[in-house]
C-alpha positions, 0 to 999 in steps of 0.5 A, spaced: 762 858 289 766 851 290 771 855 294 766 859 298 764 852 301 770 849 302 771 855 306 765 855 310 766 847 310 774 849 313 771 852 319 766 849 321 771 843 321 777 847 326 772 850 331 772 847 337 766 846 342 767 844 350 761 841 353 759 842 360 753 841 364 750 844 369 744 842 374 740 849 373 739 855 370 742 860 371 738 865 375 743 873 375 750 873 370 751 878 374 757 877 378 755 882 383 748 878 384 750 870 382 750 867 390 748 860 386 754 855 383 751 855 377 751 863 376 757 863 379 762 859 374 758 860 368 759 869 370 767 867 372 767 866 364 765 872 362 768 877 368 774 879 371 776 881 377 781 887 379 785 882 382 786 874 382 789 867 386 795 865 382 794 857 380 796 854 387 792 859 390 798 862 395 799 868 391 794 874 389 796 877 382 794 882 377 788 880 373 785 887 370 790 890 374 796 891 372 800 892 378 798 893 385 801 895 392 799 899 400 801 906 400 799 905 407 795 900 412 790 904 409 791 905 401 791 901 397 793 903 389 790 899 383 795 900 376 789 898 371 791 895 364 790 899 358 789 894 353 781 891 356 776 892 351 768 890 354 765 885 350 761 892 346 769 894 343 767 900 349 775 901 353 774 899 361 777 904 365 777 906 373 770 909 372 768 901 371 771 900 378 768 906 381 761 904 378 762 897 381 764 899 387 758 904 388 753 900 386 755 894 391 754 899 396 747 902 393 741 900 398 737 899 392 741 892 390 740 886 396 748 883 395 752 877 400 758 880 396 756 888 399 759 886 405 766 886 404 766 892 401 765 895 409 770 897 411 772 902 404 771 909 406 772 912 399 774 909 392 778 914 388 779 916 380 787 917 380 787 917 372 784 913 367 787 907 369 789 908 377 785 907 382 785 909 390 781 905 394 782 908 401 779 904 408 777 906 414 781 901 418 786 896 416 783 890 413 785 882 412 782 882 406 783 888 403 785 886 396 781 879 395 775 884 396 777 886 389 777 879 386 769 881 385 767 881 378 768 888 375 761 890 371 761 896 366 759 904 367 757 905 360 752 901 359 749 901 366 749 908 369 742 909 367 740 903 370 733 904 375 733 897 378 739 893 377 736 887 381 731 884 374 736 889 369 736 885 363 743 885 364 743 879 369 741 875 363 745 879 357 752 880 360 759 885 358 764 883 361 771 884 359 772 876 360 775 869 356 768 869 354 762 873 352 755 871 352 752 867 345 746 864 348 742 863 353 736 858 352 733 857 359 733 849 361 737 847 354 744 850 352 747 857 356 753 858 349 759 861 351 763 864 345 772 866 346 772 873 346 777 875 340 779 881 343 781 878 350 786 882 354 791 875 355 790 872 348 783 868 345 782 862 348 784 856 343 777 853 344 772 857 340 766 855 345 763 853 350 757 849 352 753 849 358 748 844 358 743 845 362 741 838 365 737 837 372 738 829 374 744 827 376 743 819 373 742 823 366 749 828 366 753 822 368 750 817 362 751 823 358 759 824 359 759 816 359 757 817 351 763 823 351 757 828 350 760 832 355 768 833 355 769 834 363 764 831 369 765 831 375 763 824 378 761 821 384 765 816 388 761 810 387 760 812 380 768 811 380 768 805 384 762 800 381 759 804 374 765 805 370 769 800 366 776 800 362 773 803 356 771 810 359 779 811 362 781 810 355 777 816 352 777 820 360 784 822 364 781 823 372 784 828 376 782 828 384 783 832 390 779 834 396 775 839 394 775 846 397 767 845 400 763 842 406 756 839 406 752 840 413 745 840 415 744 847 418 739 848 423 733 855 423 736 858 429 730 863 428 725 857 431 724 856 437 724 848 436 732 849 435 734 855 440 735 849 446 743 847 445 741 841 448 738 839 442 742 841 437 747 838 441 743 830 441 742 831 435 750 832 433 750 826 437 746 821 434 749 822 426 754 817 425 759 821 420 763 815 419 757 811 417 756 817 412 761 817 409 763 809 408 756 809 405 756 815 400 764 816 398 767 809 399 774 813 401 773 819 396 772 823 402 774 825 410 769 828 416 768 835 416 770 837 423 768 844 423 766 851 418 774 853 415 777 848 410 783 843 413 790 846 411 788 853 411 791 858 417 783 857 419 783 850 420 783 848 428 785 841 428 784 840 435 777 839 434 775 833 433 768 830 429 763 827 434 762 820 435 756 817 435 752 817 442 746 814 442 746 814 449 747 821 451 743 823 446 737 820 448 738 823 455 739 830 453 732 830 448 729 827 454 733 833 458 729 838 453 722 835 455 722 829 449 721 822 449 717 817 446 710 820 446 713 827 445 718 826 439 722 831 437 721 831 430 723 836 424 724 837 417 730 837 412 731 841 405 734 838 400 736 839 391 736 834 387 741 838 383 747 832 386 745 825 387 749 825 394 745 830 398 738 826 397 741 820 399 745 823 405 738 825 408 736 819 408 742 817 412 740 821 416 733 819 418 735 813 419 740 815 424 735 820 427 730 815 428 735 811 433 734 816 438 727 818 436 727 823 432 722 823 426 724 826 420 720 827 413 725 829 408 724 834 402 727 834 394 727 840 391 729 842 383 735 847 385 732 854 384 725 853 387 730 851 393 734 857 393 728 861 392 724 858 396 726 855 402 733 858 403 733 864 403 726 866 404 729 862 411 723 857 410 725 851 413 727 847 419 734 844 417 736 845 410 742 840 407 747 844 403 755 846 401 759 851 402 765 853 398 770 856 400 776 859 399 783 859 403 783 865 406 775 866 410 771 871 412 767 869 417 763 875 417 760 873 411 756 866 415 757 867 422 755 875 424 749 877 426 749 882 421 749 877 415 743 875 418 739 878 413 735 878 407 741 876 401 745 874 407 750 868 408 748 867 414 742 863 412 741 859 419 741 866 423 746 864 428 746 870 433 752 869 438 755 876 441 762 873 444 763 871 435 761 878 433 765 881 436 772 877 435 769 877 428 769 884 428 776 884 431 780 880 426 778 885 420 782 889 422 788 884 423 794 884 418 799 879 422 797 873 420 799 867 425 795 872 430 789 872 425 790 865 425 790 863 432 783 867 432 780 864 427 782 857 431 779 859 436 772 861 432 773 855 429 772 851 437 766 857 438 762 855 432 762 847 432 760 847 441 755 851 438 752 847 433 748 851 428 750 846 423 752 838 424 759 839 420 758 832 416 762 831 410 768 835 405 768 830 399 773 829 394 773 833 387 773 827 382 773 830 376 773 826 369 777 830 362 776 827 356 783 825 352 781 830 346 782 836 351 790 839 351 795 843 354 791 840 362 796 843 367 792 841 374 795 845 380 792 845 387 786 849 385 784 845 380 784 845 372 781 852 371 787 856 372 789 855 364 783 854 360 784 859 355 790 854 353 786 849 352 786 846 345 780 840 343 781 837 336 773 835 335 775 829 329 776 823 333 
């Protein structure tokens, strides 16, 4: 008996628990319907992909594939490896790829992540670990596509209404991690999945707790009862002293997401470009980001990432006008005694959005817009205001990766329920570059046309391109094995050990 304890004792001593927070529930662990951060980082635990970006995100090497290569400009071969188990013990094989790709294309699933699946004529069965997908035209992105977490046929083939399966909360993947719990607005507990195709993972679990308010995340992760955090510039700067960097080591980069104020296209008040353009005008973004990140970040000039091929540096950020701004709302039939006015959206899931729209205001108001402001908890925002399209301007991010795809926030076609394209842009001249450069493979080509949208959009102004911050992520001491790259600290977590007695 003594023995038995002793045991029970050992092992409750020697397992490892890493504690994250999150700012909101998680609404669909399903990687083909997580569109909200939450969702999508907790569902990249628990599924892979076919395919991924290597740890400095310039190379795509094999995640459930084994290995991958073009028969021609239009088949593309997927070797799968033959040692992945499903978090059931059921083994995954080319019938898992062929389901998910059917089900993504499926009328009954409403999915941003659909779209990229267009150009896929047939996905075909080889054998039992070989897929052939054929396109019906070359496509830049034709392997990224397969990057989608892959979900399993077994346990869903008989599934009516994927869109509230109970799947979407009790997830099998084939990931690190599989599901332990899930206890709305509390804990979200990951367990490392001992069958893991690349090894268990070091750390035995994971423990998203689920914290809404900013303020109490950050105090949380001074008390070290979470072991990483992302923190905000001024927090960096003025809340933290000598006794938090001796316990935490901080790793920063510039992120690879925007923050903008996008306009409702869809309502007449926003259809004059003149007004948009008044109101780009009035935004000091300088001002912004002195206030908000004390250097931690750089003004965002436009909807693709700098040092990507999409980047357009000769596009500059707006500088501050009140003068001409005030002259085209005037030009537009608004003056003192018709003042444009106009509300913005915002979560309260970050601590700088909030303040961010109060900038704002105060800036509008110098050129006589009158703005009322709204602060929403994260998923009544997204369920409610962004994607139902009910709002006038919504102040939000987006991530994004190295290579774009503007189909997904710039194309009418995305205009629609489930869609990226929240704003409803419509231009017919972006459409259809946008159509010509899927089928583009040559790359400095693809990149001078991506260049010239990059110009396109910002003229247009559907949103005021304002801030892309700096990632400041805090890791405590206890964790090891950290390898930080240019994509961040994920890519070896696995690796990672944490010793739980200080």
């Amino acid at each position: 008996m003594k023995f038995f304890f002793f045991c029970l004792f050992s092992l409750n001593l020697f397992a490892s628990t890493l504690h994250l927070a999150t700012s909101a529930n998680p609404s669909r662990l399903n990687p083909l319907l997580a569109t909200d951060s939450s969702s999508s980082e907790i569902a990249g635990f628990i599924f892979n992909g076919l395919v991924k970006y290597d740890k400095d995100s310039s190379t795509i090497i094999g995640d459930l594939a084994s290995k991958f290569y073009y028969e021609s400009d239009t088949s593309l071969v997927f070797e799968l490896k033959k040692n992945v188990k499903w978090h059931d013990g059921a083994s995954f094989s080319a019938k898992d790829v062929l389901f998910t790709y059917q089900t993504l294309i499926s009328p009954n699933i409403s999915s941003p992540y659909s779209a990229n699946f267009r150009f896929v004529k047939e996905v075909q069965i080889i054998d039992a670990y070989k897929v052939r997908v054929i396109y019906t035209k070359p496509y830049f992105k034709a392997l990224e596509t397969w990057m989608m977490g892959i979900i399993p046929e077994h346990i869903l083939k008989s599934e009516e209404n994927m869109m509230s399966s109970k799947f979407n909360t009790e997830p099998i993947g084939t990931g690190p991690y599989k599901l332990h719990t899930l206890e709305h607005s509390q804990n979200i507990i990951l367990e490392a999945n001992a069958d893991y195709f690349m090894g268990k993972a070091k750390i035995d679990k994971i423990s998203f707790h689920v914290i809404a308010d900013p303020v109490t995340r950050f105090l949380m992760l001074k008390s070290q009862s979470l072991d990483i955090g992302a923190i905000e510039p001024i927090q960096y700067e003025r809340q933290l002293n000598d006794d938090f960097f001796k316990n935490f080591n901080v790793y920063e980069e510039i992120s690879h997401s925007y923050t903008y104020l996008g306009f409702n296209l869809r309502r007449e008040k926003f259809n004059n470009p003149k007004v948009r353009e008044a109101l780009s005008l009035a935004i000091d973004r300088e001002e912004l980001m002195e206030i908000l990140f004390f250097k931690h970040a750089k003004v965002c000039t436009g909807p693709f990432l700098p040092a990507t091929a999409a980047y357009n540096p000769e596009v500059k950020a707006p500088i501050q006008d009140i003068k001409r701004a005030k002259k085209l709302l005037l030009d537009a039939g608004y003056d003192e005694n018709n003042p444009f006015t106009f509300e913005i959206v915002t979560s309260n899931s970050s601590s700088i959005r909030p303040y961010a729209a109060q900038i704002l205001q105060h800036q509008l108001k110098k050129v006589g817009v009158i703005v009322t402001l709204r602060i929403m908890e994260w998923q009544a925002f997204l369920n409610m205001v962004v994607f139902p399209h009910e709002f006038d301007a919504v102040l939000l991010g987006w991530g994004l990766s190295s290579t774009p795809d503007p189909y997904l926030f710039w194309h009418t076609d995305s205009d629609k329920k489930g869609g990226f394209n929240l704003v409803g842009y419509n231009n017919p001249v972006m459409d259809k570059m946008i159509d010509e450069s899927q089928s583009i493979i040559d790359r400095e080509k693809l990149a001078d046309l991506w260049k010239k949208m990059f110009k396109i959009i910002t003229d247009d102004n559907p949103y005021l391109f304002l801030y892309i911050p700096n990632s400041i992520t805090t890791v405590d001491k206890n964790i090891k094995n950290i390898e930080p790259s240019l994509s961040g600290i994920w890519h070896n977590h696995i690796m990672w050990e944490k010793d739980e007695i200080k």
